[in-house]
N, C-alpha and C positions, 0 to 999 in steps of 0.2 A: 620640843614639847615635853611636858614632864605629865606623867600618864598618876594612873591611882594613890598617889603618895600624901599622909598628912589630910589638911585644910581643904585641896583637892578633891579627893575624894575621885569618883571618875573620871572628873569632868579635864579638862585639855588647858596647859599655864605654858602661855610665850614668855621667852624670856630674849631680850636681846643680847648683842654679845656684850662681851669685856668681863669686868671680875667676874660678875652673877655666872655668866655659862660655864665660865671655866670651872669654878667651884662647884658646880650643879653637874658639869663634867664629869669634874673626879670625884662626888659622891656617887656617881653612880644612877641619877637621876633623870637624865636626861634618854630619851627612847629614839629623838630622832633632832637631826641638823638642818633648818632651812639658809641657802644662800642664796639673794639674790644678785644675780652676775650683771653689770652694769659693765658694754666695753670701753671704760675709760682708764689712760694709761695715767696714775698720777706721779708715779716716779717716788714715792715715800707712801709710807701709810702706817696705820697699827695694825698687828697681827689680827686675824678674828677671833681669835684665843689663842694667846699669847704667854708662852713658854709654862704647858701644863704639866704638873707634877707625874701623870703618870707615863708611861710608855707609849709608843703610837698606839694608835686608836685605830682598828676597823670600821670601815662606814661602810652597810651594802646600799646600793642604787648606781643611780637616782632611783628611789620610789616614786619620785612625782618631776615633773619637767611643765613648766607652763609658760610658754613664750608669748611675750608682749612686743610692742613697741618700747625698743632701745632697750630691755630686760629679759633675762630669764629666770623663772624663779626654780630653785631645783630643792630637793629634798630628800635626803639621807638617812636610813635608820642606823642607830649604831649599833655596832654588833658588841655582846659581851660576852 
């Protein structure tokens, strides 16, 4: 979620992954990471963000944890 920034203003902007997050990543935009964990093994995949310019990244949580059928949804704030 990208919090008070811009166009925004207070209000709360999802973004899904690939280029958009990683780049909203490393500007520094980004306040918090949702995954949802599906247990399927598919043997190849794309990165969820995939090879970011800056150093590891801190995430604290989960903040949020919300189990479903065949899902769980988790969420991360990231630390700066």
């Amino acid at each position: 979620m990208v919090g008070d920034a811009g166009v925004a203003g207070d209000r709360d902007v999802a973004i899904n992954g690939g280029q958009m997050a990683r780049q909203a990543l490393e500007a520094g935009l980004l306040d918090e990471i949702g995954i949802d964990l599906v247990p399927v093994l598919l043997g190849v995949g794309t990165k969820l963000i995939a090879e970011p310019a800056l150093p590891p990244m801190q995430l604290e949580g989960p903040t949020l944890v919300v189990e479903g059928e065949g899902v769980t949804h988790l969420r991360y704030r990231v630390v700066r």
